[in-house]
Structures are given as C-alpha cells and as structure tokens.
N, C-alpha and C positions, 0 to 999 in steps of 0.2 A: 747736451746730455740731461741739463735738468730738466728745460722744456719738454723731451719727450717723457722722464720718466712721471715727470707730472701727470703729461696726456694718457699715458700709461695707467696711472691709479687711478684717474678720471674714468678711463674704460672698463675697468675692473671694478668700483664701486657700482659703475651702471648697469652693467651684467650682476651681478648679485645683486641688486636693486631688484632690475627686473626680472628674476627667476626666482626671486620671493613672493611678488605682487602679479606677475600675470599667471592667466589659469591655465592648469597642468596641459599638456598635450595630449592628454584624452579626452578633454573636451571638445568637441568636434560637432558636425553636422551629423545627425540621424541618432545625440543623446535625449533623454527624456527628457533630462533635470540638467539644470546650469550648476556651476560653481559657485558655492554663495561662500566659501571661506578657502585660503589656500591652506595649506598641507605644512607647514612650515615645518614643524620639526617629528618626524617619522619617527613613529612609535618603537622603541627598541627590540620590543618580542615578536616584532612583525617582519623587519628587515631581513630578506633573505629569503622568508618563506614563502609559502605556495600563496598565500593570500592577500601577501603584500600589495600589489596592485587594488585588490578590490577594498580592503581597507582604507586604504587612500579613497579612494571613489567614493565609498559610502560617507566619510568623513566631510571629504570637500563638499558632497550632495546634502549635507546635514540629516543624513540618512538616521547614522549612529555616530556615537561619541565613544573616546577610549574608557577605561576603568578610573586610571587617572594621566594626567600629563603627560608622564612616561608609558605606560603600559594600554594595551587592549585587550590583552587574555584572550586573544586566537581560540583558547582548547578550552576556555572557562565555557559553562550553557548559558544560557537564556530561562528566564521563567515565561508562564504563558500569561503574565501583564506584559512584559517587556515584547513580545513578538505583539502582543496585541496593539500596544502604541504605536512601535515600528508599523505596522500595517497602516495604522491610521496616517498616519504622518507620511507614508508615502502616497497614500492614498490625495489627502491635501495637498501637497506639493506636486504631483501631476496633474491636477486642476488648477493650478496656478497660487497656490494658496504655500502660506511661509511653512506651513509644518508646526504649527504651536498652539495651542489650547488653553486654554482660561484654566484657571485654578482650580483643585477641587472644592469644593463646599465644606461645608464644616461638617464631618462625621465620613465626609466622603475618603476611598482612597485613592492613590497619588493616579491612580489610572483610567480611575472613572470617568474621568471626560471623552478622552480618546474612546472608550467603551461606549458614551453615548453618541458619539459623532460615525460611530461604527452600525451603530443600532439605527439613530435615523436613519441611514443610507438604504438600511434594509426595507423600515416603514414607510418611503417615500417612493420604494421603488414599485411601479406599476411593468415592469416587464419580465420580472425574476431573477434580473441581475444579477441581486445580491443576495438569495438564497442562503448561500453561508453562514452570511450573518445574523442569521433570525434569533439565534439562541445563545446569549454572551451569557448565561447567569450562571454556568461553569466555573466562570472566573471566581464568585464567593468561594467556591474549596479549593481552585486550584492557582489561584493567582503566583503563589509564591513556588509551585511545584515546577523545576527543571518542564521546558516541554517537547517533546519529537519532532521528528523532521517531517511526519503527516499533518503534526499542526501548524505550520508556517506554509506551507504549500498549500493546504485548500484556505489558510487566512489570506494568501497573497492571490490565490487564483478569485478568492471572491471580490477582487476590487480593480483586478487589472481586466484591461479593454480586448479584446482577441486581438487588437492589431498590437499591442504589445507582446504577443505568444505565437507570432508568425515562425513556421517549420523552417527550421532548416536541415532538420535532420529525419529520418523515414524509419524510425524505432516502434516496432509494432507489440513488442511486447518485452516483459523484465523475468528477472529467472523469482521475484520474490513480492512483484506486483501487477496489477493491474487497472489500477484505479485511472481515469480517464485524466485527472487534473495532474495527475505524476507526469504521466506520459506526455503530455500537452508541454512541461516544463522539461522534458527532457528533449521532446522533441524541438522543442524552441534552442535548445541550446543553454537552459539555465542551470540543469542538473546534469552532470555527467557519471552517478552512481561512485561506489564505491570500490571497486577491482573492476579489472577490465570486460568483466562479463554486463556490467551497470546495474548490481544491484543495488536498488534503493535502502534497504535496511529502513524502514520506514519511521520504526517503533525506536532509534536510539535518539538519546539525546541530540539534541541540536545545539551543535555550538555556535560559539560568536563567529572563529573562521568561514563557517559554512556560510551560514545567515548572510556575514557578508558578501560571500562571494554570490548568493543567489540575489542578494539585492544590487551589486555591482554590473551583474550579467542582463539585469531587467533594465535597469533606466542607461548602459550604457551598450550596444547591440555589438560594438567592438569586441567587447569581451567574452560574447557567446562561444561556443566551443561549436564545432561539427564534427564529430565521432559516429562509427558503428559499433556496438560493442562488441567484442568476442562472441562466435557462434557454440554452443554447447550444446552437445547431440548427450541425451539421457542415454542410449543403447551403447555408445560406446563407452560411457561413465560406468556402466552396473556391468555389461557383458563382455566389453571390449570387441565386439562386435558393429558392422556396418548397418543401419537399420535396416536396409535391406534384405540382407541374407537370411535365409530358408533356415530354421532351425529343426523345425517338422512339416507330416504334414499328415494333415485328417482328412478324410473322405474326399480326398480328390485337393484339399485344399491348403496352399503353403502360405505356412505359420511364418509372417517374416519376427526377425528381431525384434523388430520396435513393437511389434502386438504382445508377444511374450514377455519385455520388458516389461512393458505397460499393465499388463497381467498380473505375473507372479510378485510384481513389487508391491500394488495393491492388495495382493493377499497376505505378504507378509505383514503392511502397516495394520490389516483388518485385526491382525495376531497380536500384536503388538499393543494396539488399541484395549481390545478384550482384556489382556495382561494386565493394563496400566489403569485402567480404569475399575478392576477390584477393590484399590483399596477404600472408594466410596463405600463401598457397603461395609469393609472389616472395619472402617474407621469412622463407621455415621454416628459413632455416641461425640465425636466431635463436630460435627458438622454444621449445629444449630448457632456456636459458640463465631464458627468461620464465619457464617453468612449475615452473622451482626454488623450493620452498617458501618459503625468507627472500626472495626474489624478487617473486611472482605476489601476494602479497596489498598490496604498496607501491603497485599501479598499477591505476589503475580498468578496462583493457584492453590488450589487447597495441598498439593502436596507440597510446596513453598513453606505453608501453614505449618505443615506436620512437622517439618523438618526443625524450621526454625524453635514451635512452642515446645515442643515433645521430643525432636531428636529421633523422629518416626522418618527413616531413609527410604521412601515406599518404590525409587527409583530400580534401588537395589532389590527391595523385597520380594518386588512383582516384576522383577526383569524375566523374558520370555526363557524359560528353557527348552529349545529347540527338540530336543531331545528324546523329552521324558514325555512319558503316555501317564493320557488323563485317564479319567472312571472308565473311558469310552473304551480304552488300549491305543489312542491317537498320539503321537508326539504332535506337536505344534507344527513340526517341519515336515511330516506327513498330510497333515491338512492342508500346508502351502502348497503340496506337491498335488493332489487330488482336485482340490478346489480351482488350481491353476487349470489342470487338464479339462476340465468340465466345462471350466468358461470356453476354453478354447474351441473343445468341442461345439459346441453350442454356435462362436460364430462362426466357424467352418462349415456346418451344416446349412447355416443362415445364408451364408453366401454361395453354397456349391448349388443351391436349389433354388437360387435367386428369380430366376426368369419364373419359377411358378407366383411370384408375386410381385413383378417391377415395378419399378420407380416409375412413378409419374414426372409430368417434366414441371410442374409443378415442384415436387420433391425436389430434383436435381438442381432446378435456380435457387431455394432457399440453401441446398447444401453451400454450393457456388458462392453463395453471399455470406453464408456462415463461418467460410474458415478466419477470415481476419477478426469477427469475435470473439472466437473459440484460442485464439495467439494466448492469451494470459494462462485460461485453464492446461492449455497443455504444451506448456513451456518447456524446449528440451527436446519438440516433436517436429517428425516432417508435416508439410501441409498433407501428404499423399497418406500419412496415420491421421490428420484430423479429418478430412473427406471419407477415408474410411468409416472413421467409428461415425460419422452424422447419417451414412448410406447406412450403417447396421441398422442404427435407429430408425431408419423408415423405413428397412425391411422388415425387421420385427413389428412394426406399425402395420403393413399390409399384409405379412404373415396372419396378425391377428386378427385381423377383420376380415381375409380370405376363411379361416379355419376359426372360428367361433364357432362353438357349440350353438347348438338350439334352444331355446329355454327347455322344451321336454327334455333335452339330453343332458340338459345342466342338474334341472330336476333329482334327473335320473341317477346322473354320480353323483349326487348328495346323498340323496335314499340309501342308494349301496354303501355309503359310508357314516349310517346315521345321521347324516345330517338334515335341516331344514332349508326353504328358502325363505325369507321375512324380512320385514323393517323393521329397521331402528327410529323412533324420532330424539332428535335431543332441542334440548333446549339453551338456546341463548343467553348469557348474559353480559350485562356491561361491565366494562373491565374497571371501572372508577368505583373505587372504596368510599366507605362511610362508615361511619361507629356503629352502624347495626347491621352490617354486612356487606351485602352488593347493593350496592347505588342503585336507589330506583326498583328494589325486589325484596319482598319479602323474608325469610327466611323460609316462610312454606314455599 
C-alpha cells in the first residue's frame, strides 16, 4: 500500500507539473504565433466568460497583459496608444521578432517607439502595403482617448498579410457598414458583429474582451467563427409586406413593395432632415463659439452643444409635426404623400416606355457587375430592387440624350422664361493658408 500510494503522488505531481509547463492545447499547427508564457493562473473576471479562451491566447502570445495579476477588465476600453502598440507588437512578433521596443527617449511618450516602428513600416514600403499608417500624428490629441472599433480594424488590417484574412465566410454586406477592411475581418471569421443581423457598430468603444478576441481569432485560425448573419428584408420591417407585392400601379406599371418602401421612407427622412436641421440658422449666434477648435471635437454635434451649454432641446424643438400646414397650407405628411407619388410616377413612366430608349449591352454588364457593390448602399434590399434602380439610371441616361432639346430650343425656353444662355468663369484657388490670405494669391 505504500509503494503504490507513493507511485500514486509521483503521478499526480507529474501531471500538475506538466499542465503547468507544457503549452495550452490551442497551440497547434496552422497558429501564427507560439506560446512564449503559459497561462498559469486565469484571470478571475474572465472565467466563464465569452472571452475567456481568447484572453488566454492573447496572454500566452504576449499579445496583451491583464490590468493587474488578478484581473483583465474584459468590459474596460483601450486608448488609441494602447491599440496602437498592440498593433505593433503584433505586427513584430509575426515577423519573427519578441514583441518589445527600446525605451522612449527623454521627453518622449511611453508609446512612441511602437508609433515609430509603425511609421517606418509605412516609409519603407515601396508597394502600399501600409497605406494606413502614413499618418500616426493623431496620436498628440488623441493618445489617451478611449478608441472604436473602426480604429483597431483598419490599425490591424494595415499590417496583416492577406493570407492571414483568408474567407471563410461569404458576407457581402452589414445592416450599418461597408467599409471593405470590415468586411474582409468578418469574412475571415475575426468579427462576428454584434446581434445576429452582424452589425458592426463601428463607432463604439472598443474593449479589452473584443480586442481580445479579435486578436485571438488572427494569430490562432481555430478560433475563427463561420456564420451567416440573419437576413433583414426592409419592406417587411416598414410595411410588413413581401417585397414583392404590387401595391399600385401607374401607367401600365407595378409598383412592387420594396420600390414604395424605398420611396416614401426617403421622403419622410428628406422631412425630417429639413426639420432638424433649422435650428442652424435659429441658433447661428452660437455657432462661431461651437466651431472653436478646443470646442467642436468635445461634442458629437452642434445640437449635443445646445443641449449640454444652454439647455437648448433642439431635438424636441424641431421635431416634425406631421400634421400641421406650413405658409404653403402643406402638412409635412402631405408632402411625403405627394412627393412619394411623383417619384413613382416618374419611374413608372421610365420603365413602361423603356424600349423607346434601350439598354445597351454595354449598360446591362456594368448593371450585372454592379449589384455586389451597390450590397452596402442598399442594405435590407433584394438584388432584383438593386438591378432595378441601376436599369432606371441608364434609362434615364438614354432618355436624356434620345430627347435633348436643341440648343435653338434650349435658347428658346430660356427666352420665354426671361432667361439667358452664358458663362460663368471662376476662378481657382489654393486651399493652403497664409497670414495674408490664400497661399500664393493676392488679395486682389
């Protein structure tokens, strides 16, 4: 009995020996980065959570470090020094290099190096590589400011190799982006969005859990995700209707759903817009005060401004009332109704009289080629509404050069309506300032 239990605690020291010192079982073949430290004792606010695996990743990769011993603060953000060292450092460490930098200099801050090691990468590059990085000197005002999740993604798209952003996923477009280096990380499998539709939220804060896990998903390919998102039809969001279906029809020509959505949603934002954007002019005795440089970047809008310095609700003030008739005797929701009918009008005519001005086939391969770029702008749509509206547009293109007036006839309904034909010439100038005006020009 002794002998064994002896053998016993022999085998049991040996095992927690080695599942202290050998590397995690996500290191594997087809990671970026090795294991340079194990994981020994798991961070307490991470345990359990969604991100717990890639915390670990990132930690072992010496990607990031916690806050302190015990903690990582998953939901705490990042500033944009700290994404920007992370950048570098991974950047280093996938070229074979430890991840670490020389000190800064005297007067420098604690980031600057990584900042220059970022910035060579850009002036060395003869192919455009690094494009991104051409311009680090943001960082003077903004080093200590929390930074978004659009700044970590084109920080990390300017320094990773396309074979690190191989697709696994076929996502052609987001309900709230389209920026090509988003898409690229979503489609790799590095961003999976935030609700099931995959919207990016571009503009929020970036935390440490995220960062993590987008750095965890790059250098280990295991962790990538393969998702579609949820599909989201706009026509049955606004009308509860099938985009398909025939609402009206004009001059021979049916109105489906999704044109009419597309439509009248547009007129009401037009109204909306008009409303909200009054109170520029009732409130320009502030304005000069807003666009003061230590000023204008505190506030996410000039109505943000009102609210906060003055207490001015301009939200409220100039909210649309649908209702009520301007100077004109218009309600607002009359002009949606009107202006709606008129576009309609307009391509229903466009199309029912299409053959007097056809599509070249020309026209028809660039449509063809166009719907996959057109996925972002009209998000929420079928392809058979984005082929649509790119056909309006090259009817309208041959409408107008079948039926162009003549210059005599142009002439002519000017005349009839007072008017003239004539030039204008303007003149140029250069847009660089100088203490006695425009650079380079006189004041005469």
């Amino acid at each position: 009995m002794m002998k064994k239990s002896r053998l016993s605690a022999l085998l049991l020291a040996l095992t927690m020996t080695l599942s202290l010192t050998a590397p995690a079982a996500a290191y594997r073949a087809g990671n970026l980065l090795p294991q340079v430290k194990p994981y020994e004792r798991p961070f307490a606010d991470t345990q359990g959570r969604w991100c717990a695996d890639a915390v670990q990743t990132v930690y072992e990769t010496g990607l990031m470090e916690g806050k302190s011993a015990q903690s990582f603060d998953p939901n705490g953000t990042l500033t944009c020094a700290q994404i920007t060292v992370i950048t570098a450092r991974l950047h280093e460490l996938l070229n074979g290099g430890d991840g670490k930098f020389d000190a800064p200099g005297d007067g420098e801050a604690w980031y600057q190096p990584a900042a220059d090691y970022l910035v060579d990468l850009w002036m060395q590059d003869t192919t455009g590589e690094y494009d991104l990085l051409g311009d680090l000197d943001f960082l003077e005002d903004t080093a200590n400011t929390p930074c978004d999740r659009y700044d970590f993604v084109w920080l990390l798209s300017a320094v990773l190799p396309d074979s690190a952003l191989t697709p696994i996923n076929a996502i052609q477009a987001l309900p709230d982006c389209g920026d090509e280096d988003v898409l690229a990380f979503y489609n790799a499998g590095i961003l999976t969005g935030t609700d099931s539709l995959g919207t990016f939220h571009g503009f929020d804060s970036l935390t440490r859990g995220q960062a993590a896990a987008m750095l965890a998903r790059i250098v280990d390919p295991s962790q990538r995700v393969r998702f579609t998102p949820e599909e989201f039809c706009f026509t049955r969001e606004l009308l509860g209707l099938e985009p398909e279906t025939t609402v009206l029809t004009i001059d021979g020509y049916d109105v489906s759903a999704e044109l009419y959505a597309y439509t009248v949603s547009g007129n009401i934002q037009s109204q909306m817009l008009a409303a909200s954007f009054k109170y520029y002019d009732v409130y320009a005795q502030y304005l000069d005060e807003y666009f003061d440089d230590e000023v204008f970047y505190e506030y996410d809008d000039f109505a943000a401004y009102l609210l906060e310095k003055y207490g001015i609700d301009v939200e409220q003030e100039f909210a649309v009332q649908w209702d009520k008739p301007d100077e004109g005797g218009m309600s607002p929701a009359q002009k949606v109704t009107e202006d709606t009918l008129d576009a309609l009008t307009e391509v229903s005519m466009l199309f029912t009289h299409a053959s007097a001005y056809p599509l070249t086939a020309a026209q028809k391969a660039d449509i063809a080629a166009g719907v996959a770029e057109d996925r972002a702008d009209y998000y929420g749509y079928t392809e058979e509404f984005i082929i649509a509206g790119r056909t309006s547009e090259a009817l309208l293109e041959n409408a107008g050069k079948k039926y162009a007036p003549s210059r005599s006839q142009l002439s002519g309904y000017l005349a009839d309506n007072g008017c003239f034909y004539g030039r204008c010439i303007s003149i140029g100038y250069d847009t660089e300032d100088s203490e006695d005006g425009w650079y380079g020009r006189t004041e005469a």
